[in-house]
N, C-alpha and C positions, 0 to 999 in steps of 0.2 A: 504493500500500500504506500503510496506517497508521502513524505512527509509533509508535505506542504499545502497538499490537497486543492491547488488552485490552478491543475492542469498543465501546468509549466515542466521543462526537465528539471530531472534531480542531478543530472552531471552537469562538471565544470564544464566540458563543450558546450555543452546545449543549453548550457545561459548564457554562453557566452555570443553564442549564435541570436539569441533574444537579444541582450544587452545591444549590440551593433544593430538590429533590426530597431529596436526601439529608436535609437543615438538617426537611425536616419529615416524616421517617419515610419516604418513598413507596418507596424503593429494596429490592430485594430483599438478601438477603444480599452475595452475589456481588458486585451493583455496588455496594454499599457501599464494601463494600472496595477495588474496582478507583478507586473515585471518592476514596477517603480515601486510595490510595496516590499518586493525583495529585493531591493537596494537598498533602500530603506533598513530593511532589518540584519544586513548582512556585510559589514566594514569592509571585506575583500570586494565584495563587488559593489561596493561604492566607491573604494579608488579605481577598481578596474573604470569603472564608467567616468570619474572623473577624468582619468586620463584618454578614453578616445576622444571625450570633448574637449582636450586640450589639443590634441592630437588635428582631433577635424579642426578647429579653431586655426592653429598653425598653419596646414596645408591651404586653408580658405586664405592667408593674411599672405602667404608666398605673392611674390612681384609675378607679375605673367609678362612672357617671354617676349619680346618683339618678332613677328614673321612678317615678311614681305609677302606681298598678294601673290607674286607670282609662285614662291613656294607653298605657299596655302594652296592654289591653285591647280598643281600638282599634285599635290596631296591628295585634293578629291578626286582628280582625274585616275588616280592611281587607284583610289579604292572604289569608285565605277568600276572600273574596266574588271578589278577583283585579282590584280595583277600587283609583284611586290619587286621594285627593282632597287637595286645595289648604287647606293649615292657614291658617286666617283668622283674625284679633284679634275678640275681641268684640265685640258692638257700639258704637260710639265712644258715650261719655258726656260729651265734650268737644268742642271747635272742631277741626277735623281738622287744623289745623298742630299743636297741642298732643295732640294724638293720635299722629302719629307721632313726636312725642320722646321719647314714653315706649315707644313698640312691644317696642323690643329687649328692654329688662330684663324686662315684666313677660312675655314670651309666651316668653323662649329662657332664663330663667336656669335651669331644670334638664333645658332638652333634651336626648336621648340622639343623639349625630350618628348611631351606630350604625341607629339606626332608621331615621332619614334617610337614609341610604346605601344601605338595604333597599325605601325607597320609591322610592329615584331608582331602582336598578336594576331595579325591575319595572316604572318608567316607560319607561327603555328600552329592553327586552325587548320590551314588550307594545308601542311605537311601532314598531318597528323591524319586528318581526315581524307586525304589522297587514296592512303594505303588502303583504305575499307572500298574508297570509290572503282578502283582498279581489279579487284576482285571481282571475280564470273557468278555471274546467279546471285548476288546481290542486288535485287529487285529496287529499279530508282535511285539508286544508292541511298537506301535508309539508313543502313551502318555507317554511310559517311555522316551523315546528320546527326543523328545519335553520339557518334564521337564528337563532334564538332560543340553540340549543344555541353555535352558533360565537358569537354576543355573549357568551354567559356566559364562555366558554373565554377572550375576550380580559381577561375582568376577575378568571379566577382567580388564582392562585397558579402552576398550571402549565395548560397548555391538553391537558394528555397522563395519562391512567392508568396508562401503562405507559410509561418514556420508554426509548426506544430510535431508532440510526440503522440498525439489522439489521432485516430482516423474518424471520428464522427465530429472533427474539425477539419480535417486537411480535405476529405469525401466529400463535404457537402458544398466548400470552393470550390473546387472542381467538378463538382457538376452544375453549381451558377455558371462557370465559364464555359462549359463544354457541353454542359448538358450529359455529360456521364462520366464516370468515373470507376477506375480497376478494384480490386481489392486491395485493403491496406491493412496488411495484420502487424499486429503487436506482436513482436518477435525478438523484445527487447533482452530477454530471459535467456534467448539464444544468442545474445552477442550480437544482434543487427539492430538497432534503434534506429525506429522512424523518425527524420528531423524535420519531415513537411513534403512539401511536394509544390510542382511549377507546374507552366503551360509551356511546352516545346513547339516551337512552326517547322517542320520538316515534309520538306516537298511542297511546300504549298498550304498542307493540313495542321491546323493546330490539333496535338495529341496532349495528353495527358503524362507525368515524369515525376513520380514517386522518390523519395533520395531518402536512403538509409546511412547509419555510421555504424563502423566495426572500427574499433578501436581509431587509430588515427586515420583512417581512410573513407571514402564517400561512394555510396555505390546511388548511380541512376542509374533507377528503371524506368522505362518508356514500354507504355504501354497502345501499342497500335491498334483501333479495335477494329476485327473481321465482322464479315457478315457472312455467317454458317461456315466460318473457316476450319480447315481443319485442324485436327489434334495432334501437334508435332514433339519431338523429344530435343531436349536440348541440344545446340549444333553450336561448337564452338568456333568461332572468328574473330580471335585475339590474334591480334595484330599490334606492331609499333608502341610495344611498351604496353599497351592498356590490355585487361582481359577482358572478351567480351561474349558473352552466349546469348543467344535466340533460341525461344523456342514458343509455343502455342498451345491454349488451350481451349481453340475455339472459336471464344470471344473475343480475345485478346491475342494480337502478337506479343511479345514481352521480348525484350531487347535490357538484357543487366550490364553495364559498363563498371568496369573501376578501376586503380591501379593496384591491385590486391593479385595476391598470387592466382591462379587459376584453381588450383583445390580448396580456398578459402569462399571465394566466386562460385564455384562449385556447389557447396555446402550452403551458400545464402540459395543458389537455384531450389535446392532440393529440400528446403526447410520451407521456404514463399510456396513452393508447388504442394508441399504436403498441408501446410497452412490453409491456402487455398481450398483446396478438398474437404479439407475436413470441415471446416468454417469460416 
């Protein structure tokens, strides 16, 4: 039973996932409050929460960057097109040892890292998410999306749109938004704790994306829904670091992602599938 009884987690992670959700607006009324009455009663996590608002505070009072239009410019051109190219000095007018002493000042003195950070991250999205796309018999490349969606989640702010460890809160946003919703069991007893669930747009379709934790790591599930689909067994398509399995029960395609070994991956499959069935 919970000690606190006001539907929040009981681990340091998954306050601390609230804490930051709170700090940036995501929470509804209710767990505001419930989250503001456990800061309130609890000195660690009221410095914790002091210090991201110091934190967010800083980062907001940082000077922003001078960019020239024509590099802005570029910038968006570059992430239309969905294309990541390699900034190069111009052409040397010098002996190439005296070329590179001067590289830094005259090519970075008003670069925007921001930008930088916009091109690394579709470098690796679009790396990451390649490998699944290039695969045979992956239909539409869902797998590319799936991986794509769960890299992004590792590099937000929260990996969750709705952060919750209830499924008769995470289930009934998600079916405001979609109009349905997979199963979500509490599997917390086995080492998988529910920390909420999103809305994924892959292919076109907004789907439904479940996100549990096992110890320090984050597994999305996506769950695709069929119409009279069939009932398939887990087929593994770990790829490029991430593990990742498909399988169906029908109703659902389910698509599990994480950076977790593949027998740990495993063992969430076959606990959610037994879960599922039974209740």
């Amino acid at each position: 039973m919970s000690a606190h009884n006001d539907g929040l987690p009981e681990d340091a992670a998954g306050m601390n996932l609230m804490l930051h959700a709170l700090v940036d607006g995501e929470l509804d009324a209710a767990a505001a409050i419930a989250v503001e009455r456990r800061i309130a009663a609890d000195p660690k996590l009221a410095a914790e929460h002091a210090r991201v608002i110091a934190l967010q505070g800083a980062v907001a009072g940082l000077p922003k960057p001078q960019v020239s239009d024509a590099f802005s410019a570029r910038i968006a051109a570059m992430a239309a097109a969905g294309n990541v190219e390699v900034l190069r000095p111009t052409a040397p007018t010098a002996p190439a040892k005296a070329n590179r002493t001067g590289w830094s000042a005259r090519n970075f003195g008003s670069f925007d890292w921001r930008a930088m950070a916009a091109i690394m991250l579709s470098a690796v999205l679009a790396s990451g998410a390649t490998q699944w796309a290039m695969q045979p018999g992956v239909a539409d490349g869902f797998a590319a999306g799936v991986a794509s969606g769960h890299q992004r989640s590792l590099l937000a702010m929260s990996p969750v749109d709705v952060v919750s460890s209830d499924r008769h809160t995470v289930k009934p946003w998600l079916d405001a938004r979609l109009g349905l919703s997979p199963p979500a069991p509490d599997m917390a007893k086995d080492g998988f704790a529910l920390i909420g669930g999103r809305v994924e747009v892959i292919g076109g379709r907004a789907v439904p994306a479940l996100v549990y934790r096992h110890r320090e790591h984050l597994i999305t599930l996506v769950a695709e829904p069929q119409n009279a689909g069939a009932v398939t067994d887990p087929v593994d398509l770990s790829e490029g670091g991430f593990s990742l399995v498909q399988w169906s029960d029908g109703a659902f395609s389910y698509w599990a992602i994480s950076d977790m070994e593949r027998p740990e991956l495993d063992d969430f499959v076959a606990r959610f599938r037994a879960a599922t069935v039974t209740g």
